[in-house]
PDB file of N, CA, C and O in Angstrom:
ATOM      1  N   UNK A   1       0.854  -1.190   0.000  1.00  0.00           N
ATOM      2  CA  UNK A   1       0.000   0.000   0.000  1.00  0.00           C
ATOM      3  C   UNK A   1       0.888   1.237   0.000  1.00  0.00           C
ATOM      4  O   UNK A   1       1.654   1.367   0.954  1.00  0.00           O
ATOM      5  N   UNK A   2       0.875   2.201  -1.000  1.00  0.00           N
ATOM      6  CA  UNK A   2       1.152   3.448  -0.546  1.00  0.00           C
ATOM      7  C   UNK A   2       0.736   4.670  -0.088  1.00  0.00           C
ATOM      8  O   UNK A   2      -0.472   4.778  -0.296  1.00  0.00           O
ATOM      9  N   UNK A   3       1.138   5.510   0.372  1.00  0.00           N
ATOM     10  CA  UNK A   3       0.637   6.482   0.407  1.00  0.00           C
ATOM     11  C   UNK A   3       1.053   8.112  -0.128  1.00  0.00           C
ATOM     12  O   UNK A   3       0.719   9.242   0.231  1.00  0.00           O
ATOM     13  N   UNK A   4       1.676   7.727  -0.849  1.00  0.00           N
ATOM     14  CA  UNK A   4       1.774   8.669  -1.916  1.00  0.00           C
ATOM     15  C   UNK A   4       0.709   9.767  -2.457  1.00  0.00           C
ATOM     16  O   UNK A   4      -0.146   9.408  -3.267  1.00  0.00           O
ATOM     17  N   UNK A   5       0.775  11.236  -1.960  1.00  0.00           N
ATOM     18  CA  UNK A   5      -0.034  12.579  -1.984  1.00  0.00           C
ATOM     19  C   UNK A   5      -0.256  12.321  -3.790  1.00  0.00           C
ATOM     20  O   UNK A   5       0.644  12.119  -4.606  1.00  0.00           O
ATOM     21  N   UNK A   6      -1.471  12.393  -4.004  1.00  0.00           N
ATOM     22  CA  UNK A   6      -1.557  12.521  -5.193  1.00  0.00           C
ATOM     23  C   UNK A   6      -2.228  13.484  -6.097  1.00  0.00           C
ATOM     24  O   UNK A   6      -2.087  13.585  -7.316  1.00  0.00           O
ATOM     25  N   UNK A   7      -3.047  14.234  -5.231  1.00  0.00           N
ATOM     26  CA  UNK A   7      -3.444  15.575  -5.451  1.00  0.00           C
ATOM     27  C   UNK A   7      -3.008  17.037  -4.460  1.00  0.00           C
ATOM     28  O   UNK A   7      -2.431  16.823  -3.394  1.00  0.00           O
ATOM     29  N   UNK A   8      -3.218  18.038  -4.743  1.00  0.00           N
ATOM     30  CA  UNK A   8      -2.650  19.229  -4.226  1.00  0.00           C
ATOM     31  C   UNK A   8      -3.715  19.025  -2.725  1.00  0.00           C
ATOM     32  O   UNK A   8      -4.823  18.504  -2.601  1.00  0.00           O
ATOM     33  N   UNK A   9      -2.950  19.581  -1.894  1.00  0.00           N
ATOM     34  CA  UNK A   9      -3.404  20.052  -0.696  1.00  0.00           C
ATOM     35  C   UNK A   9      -4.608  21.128  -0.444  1.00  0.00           C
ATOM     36  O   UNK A   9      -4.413  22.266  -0.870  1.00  0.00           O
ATOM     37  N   UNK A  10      -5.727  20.869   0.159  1.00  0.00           N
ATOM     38  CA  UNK A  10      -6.742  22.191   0.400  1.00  0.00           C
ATOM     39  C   UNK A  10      -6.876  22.265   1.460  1.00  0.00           C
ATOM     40  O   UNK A  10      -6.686  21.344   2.254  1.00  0.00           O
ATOM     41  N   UNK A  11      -7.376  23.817   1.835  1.00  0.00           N
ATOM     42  CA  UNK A  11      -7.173  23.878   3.485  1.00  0.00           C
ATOM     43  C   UNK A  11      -8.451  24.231   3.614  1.00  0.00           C
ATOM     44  O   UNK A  11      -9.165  24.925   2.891  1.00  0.00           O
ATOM     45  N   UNK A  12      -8.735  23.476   4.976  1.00  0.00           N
ATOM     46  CA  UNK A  12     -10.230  23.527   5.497  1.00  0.00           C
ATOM     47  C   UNK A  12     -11.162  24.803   5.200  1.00  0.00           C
ATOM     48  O   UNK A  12     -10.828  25.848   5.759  1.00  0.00           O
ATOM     49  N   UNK A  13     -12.001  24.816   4.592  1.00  0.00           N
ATOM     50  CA  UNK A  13     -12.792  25.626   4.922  1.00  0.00           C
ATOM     51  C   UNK A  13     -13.422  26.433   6.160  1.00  0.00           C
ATOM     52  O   UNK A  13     -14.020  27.508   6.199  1.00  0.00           O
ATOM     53  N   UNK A  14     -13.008  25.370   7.308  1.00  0.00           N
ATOM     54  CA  UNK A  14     -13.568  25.891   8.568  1.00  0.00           C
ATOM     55  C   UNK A  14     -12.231  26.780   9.145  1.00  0.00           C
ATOM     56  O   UNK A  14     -12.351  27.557  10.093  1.00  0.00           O
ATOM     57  N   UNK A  15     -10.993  26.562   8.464  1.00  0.00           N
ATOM     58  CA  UNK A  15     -10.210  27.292   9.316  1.00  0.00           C
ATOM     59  C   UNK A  15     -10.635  28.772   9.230  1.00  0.00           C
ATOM     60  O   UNK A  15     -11.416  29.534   8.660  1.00  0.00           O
ATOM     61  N   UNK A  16      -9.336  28.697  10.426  1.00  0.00           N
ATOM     62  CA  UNK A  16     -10.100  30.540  11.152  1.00  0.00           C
ATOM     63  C   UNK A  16      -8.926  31.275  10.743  1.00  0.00           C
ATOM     64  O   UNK A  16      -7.979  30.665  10.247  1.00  0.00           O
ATOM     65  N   UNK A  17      -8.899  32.416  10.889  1.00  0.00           N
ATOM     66  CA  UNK A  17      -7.536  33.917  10.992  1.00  0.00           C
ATOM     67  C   UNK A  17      -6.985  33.546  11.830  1.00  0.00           C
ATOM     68  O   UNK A  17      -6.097  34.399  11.807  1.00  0.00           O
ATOM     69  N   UNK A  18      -6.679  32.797  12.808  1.00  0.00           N
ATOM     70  CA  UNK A  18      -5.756  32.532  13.935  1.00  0.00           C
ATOM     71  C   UNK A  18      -4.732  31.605  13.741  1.00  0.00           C
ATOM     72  O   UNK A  18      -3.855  31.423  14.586  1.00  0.00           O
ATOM     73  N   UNK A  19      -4.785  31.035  12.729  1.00  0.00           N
ATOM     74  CA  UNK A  19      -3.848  30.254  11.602  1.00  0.00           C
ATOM     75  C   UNK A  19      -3.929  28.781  12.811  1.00  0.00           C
ATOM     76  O   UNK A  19      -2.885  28.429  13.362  1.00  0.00           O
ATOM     77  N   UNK A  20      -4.892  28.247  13.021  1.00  0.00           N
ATOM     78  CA  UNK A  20      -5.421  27.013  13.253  1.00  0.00           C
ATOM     79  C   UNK A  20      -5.809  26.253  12.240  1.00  0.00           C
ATOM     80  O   UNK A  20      -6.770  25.504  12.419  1.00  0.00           O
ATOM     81  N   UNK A  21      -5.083  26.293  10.852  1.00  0.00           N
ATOM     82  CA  UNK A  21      -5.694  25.334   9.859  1.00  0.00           C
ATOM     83  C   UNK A  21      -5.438  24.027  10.045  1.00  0.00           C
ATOM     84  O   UNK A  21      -4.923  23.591  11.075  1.00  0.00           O
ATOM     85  N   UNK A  22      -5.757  23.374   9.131  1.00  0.00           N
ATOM     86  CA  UNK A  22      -5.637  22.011   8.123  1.00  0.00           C
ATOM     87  C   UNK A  22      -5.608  21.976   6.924  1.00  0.00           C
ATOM     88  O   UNK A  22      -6.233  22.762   6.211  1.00  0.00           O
ATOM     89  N   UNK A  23      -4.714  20.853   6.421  1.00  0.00           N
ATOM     90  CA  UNK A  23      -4.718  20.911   5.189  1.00  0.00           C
ATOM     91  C   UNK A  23      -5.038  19.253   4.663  1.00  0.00           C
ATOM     92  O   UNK A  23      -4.461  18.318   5.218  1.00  0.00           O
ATOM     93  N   UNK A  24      -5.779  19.085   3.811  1.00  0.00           N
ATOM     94  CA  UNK A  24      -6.184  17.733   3.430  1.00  0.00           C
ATOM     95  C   UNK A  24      -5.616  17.396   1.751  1.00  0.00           C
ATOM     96  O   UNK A  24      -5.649  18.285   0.901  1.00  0.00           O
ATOM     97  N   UNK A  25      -5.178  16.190   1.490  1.00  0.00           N
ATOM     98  CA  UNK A  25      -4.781  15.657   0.346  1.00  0.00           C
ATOM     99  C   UNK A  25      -5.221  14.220  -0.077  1.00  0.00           C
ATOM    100  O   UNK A  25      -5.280  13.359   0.801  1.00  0.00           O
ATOM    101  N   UNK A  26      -5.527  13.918  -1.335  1.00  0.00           N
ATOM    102  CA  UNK A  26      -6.149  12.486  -1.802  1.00  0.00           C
ATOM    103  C   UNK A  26      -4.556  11.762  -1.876  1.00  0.00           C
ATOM    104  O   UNK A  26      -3.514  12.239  -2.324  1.00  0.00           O
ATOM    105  N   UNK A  27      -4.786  10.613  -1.339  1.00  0.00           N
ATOM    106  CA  UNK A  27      -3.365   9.888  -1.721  1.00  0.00           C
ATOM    107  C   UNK A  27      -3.962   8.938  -2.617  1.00  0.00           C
ATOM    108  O   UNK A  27      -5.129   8.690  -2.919  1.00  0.00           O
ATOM    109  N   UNK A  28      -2.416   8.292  -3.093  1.00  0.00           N
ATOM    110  CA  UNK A  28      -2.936   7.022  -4.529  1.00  0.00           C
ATOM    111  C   UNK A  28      -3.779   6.071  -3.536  1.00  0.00           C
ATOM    112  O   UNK A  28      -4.865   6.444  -3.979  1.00  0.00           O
ATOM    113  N   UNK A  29      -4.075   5.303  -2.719  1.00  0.00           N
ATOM    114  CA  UNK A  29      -4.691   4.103  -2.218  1.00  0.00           C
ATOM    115  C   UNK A  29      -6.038   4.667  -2.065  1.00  0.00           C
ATOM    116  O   UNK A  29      -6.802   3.931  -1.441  1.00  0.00           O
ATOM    117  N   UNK A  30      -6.586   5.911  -2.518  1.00  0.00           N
ATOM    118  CA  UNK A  30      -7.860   6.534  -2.056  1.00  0.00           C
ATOM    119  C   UNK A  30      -8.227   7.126  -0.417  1.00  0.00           C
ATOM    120  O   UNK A  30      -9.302   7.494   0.057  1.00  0.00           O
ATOM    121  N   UNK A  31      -7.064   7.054   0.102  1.00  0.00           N
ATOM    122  CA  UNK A  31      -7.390   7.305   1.247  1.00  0.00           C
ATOM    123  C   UNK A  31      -7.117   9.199   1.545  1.00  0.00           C
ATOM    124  O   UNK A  31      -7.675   9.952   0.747  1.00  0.00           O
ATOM    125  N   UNK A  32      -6.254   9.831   2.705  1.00  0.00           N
ATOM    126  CA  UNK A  32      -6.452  11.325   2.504  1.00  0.00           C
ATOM    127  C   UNK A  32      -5.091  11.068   3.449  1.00  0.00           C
ATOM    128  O   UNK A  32      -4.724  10.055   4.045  1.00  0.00           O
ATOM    129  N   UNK A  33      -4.502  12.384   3.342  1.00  0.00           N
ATOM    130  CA  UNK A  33      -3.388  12.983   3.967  1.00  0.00           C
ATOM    131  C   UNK A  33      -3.650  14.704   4.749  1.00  0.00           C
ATOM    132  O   UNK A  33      -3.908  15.845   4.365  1.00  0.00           O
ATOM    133  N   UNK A  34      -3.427  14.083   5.850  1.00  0.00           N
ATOM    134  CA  UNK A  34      -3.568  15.591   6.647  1.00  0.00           C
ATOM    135  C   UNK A  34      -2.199  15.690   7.139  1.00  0.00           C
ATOM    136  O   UNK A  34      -1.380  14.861   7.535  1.00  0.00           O
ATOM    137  N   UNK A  35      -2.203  17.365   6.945  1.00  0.00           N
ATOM    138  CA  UNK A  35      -1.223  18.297   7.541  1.00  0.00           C
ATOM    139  C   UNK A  35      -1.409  19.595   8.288  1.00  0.00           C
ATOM    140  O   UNK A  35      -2.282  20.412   7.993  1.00  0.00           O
ATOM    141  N   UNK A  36      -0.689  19.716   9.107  1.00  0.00           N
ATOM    142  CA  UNK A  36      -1.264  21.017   9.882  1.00  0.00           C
ATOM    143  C   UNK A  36      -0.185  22.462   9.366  1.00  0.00           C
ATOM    144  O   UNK A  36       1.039  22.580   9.427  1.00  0.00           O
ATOM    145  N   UNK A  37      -1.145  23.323   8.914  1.00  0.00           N
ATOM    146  CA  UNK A  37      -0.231  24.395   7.992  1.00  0.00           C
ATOM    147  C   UNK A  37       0.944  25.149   8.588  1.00  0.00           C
ATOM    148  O   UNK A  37       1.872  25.684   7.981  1.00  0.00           O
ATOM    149  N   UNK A  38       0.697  25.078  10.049  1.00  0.00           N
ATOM    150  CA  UNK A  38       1.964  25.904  10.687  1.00  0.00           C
ATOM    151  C   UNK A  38       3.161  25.173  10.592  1.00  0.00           C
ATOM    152  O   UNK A  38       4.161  25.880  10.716  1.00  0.00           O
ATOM    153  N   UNK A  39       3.336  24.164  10.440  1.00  0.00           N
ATOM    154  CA  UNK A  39       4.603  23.053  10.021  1.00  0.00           C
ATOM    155  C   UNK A  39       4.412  22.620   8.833  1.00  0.00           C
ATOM    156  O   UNK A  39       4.717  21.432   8.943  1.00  0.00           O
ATOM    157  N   UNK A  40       4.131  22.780   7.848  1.00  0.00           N
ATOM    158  CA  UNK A  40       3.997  21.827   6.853  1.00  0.00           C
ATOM    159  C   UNK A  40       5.621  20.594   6.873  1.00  0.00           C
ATOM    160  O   UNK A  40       5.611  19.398   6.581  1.00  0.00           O
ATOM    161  N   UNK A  41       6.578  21.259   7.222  1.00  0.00           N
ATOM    162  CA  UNK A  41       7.437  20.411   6.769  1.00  0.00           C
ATOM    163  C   UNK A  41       7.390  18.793   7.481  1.00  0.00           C
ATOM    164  O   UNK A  41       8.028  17.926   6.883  1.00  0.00           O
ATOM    165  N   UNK A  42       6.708  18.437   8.630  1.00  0.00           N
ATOM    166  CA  UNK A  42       6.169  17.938   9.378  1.00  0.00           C
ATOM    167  C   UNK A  42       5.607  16.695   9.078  1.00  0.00           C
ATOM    168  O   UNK A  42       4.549  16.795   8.458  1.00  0.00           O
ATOM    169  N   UNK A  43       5.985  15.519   9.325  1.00  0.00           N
ATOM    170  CA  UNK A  43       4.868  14.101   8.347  1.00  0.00           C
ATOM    171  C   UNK A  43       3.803  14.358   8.777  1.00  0.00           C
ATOM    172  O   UNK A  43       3.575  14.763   9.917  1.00  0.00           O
ATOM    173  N   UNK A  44       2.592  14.044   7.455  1.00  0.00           N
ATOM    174  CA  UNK A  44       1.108  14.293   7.818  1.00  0.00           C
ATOM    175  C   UNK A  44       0.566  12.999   8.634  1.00  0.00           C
ATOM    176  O   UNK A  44       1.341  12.138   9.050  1.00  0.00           O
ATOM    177  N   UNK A  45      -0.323  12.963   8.755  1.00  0.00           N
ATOM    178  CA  UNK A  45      -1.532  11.972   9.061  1.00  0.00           C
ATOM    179  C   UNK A  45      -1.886  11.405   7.813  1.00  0.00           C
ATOM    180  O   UNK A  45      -2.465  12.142   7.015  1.00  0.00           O
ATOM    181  N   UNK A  46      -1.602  10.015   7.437  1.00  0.00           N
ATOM    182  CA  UNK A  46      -2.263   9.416   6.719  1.00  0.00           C
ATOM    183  C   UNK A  46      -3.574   8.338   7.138  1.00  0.00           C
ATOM    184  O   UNK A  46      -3.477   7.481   8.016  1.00  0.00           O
ATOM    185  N   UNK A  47      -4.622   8.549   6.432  1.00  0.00           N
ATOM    186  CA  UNK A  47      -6.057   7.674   6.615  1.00  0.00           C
ATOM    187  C   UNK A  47      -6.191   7.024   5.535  1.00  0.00           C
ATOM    188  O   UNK A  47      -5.764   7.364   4.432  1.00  0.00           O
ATOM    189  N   UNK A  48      -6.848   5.969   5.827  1.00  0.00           N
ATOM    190  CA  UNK A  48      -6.976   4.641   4.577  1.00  0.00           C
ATOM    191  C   UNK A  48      -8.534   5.245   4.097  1.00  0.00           C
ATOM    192  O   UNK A  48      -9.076   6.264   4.523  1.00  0.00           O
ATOM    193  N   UNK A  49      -8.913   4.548   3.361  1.00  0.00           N
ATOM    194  CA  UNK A  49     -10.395   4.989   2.544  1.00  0.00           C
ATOM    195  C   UNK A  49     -11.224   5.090   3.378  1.00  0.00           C
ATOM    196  O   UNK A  49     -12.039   5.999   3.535  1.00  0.00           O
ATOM    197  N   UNK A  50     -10.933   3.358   4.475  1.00  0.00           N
ATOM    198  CA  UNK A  50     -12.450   3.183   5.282  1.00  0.00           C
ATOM    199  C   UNK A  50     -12.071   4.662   6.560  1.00  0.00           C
ATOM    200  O   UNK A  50     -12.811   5.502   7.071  1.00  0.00           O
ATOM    201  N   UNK A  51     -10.564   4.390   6.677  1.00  0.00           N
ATOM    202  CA  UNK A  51     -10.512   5.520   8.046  1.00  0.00           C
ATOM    203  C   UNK A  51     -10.601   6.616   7.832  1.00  0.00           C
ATOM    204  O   UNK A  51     -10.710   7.363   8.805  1.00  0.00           O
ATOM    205  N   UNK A  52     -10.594   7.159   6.545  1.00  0.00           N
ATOM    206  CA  UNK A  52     -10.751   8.178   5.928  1.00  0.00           C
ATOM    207  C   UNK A  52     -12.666   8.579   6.516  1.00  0.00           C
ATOM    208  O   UNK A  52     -13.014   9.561   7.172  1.00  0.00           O
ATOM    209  N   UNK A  53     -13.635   7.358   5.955  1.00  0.00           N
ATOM    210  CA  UNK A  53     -15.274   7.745   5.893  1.00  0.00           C
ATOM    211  C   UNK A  53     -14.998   7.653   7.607  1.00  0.00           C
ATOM    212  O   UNK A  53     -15.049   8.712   8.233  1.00  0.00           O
ATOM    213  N   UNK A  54     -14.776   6.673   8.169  1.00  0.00           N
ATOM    214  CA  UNK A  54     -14.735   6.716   9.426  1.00  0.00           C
ATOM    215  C   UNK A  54     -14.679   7.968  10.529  1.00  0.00           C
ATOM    216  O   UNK A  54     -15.403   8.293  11.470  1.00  0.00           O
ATOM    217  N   UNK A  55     -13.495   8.492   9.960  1.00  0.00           N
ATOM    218  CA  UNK A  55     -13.064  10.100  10.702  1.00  0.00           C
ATOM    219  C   UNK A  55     -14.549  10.910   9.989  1.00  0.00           C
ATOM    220  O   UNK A  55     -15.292  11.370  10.856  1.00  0.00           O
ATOM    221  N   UNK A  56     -14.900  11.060   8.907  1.00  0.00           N
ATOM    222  CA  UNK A  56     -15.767  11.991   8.598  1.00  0.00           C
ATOM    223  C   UNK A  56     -17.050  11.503   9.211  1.00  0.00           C
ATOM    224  O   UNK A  56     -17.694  12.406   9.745  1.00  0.00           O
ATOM    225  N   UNK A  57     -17.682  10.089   9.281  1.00  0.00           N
ATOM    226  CA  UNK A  57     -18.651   9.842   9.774  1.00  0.00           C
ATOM    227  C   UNK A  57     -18.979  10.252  11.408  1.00  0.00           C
ATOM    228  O   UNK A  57     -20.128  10.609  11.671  1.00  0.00           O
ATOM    229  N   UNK A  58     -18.237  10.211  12.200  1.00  0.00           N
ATOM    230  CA  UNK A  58     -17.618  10.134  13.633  1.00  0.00           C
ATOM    231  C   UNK A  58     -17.793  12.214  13.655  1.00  0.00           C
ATOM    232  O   UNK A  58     -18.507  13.043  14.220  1.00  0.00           O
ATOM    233  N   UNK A  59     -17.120  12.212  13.072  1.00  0.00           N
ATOM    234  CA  UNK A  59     -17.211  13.934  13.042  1.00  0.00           C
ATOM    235  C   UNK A  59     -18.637  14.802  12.947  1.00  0.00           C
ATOM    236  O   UNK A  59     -19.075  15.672  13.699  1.00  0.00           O
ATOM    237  N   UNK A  60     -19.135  14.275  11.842  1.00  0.00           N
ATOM    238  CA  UNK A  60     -20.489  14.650  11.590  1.00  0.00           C
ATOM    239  C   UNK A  60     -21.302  14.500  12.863  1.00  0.00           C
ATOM    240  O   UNK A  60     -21.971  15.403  13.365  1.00  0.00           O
ATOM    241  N   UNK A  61     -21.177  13.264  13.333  1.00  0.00           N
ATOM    242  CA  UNK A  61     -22.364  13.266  14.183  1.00  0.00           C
ATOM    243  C   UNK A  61     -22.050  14.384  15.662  1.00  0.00           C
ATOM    244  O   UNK A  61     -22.929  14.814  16.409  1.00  0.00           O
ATOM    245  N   UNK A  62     -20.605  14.647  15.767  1.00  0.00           N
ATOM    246  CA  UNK A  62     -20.448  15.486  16.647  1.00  0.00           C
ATOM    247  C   UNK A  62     -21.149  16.990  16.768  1.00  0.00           C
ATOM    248  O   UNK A  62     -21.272  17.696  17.769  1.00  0.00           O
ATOM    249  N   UNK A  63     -21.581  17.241  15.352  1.00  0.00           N
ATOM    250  CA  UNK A  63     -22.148  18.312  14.765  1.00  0.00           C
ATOM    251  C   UNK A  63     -23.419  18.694  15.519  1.00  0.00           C
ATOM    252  O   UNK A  63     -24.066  17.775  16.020  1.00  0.00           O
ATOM    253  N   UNK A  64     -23.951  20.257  15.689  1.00  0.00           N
ATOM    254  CA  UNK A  64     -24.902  20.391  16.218  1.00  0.00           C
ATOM    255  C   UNK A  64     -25.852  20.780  14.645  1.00  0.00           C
ATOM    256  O   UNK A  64     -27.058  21.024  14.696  1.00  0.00           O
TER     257      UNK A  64
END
């Protein structure tokens, strides 16, 4: 399996002016790559496809 960034990086929409971002990327295995923008140089977080829906499913429901 790799995880090889395979598209450009986008940064959250939810980030704020206080430079609390994220930055998210598709890797080749379909899964995503996170990075936090104040380090980029920093290894990201890699998620597999399912841990990928997993983190978003889990999140959502935290939602009001």
């Amino acid at each position: 399996m790799t995880r090889e960034v395979v598209g450009p990086y986008r940064t959250s929409s939810y980030s704020g002016q206080n430079n609390n971002c994220v930055e998210v990327a598709p890797t080749a295995d379909g899964g995503r790559a996170v990075r936090d923008t104040k380090d980029r140089a920093r290894p990201s977080l890699h998620f597999s496809p399912a841990g990928w829906q997993t983190f978003l499913t889990a999140t959502k429901k935290d939602q009001p």
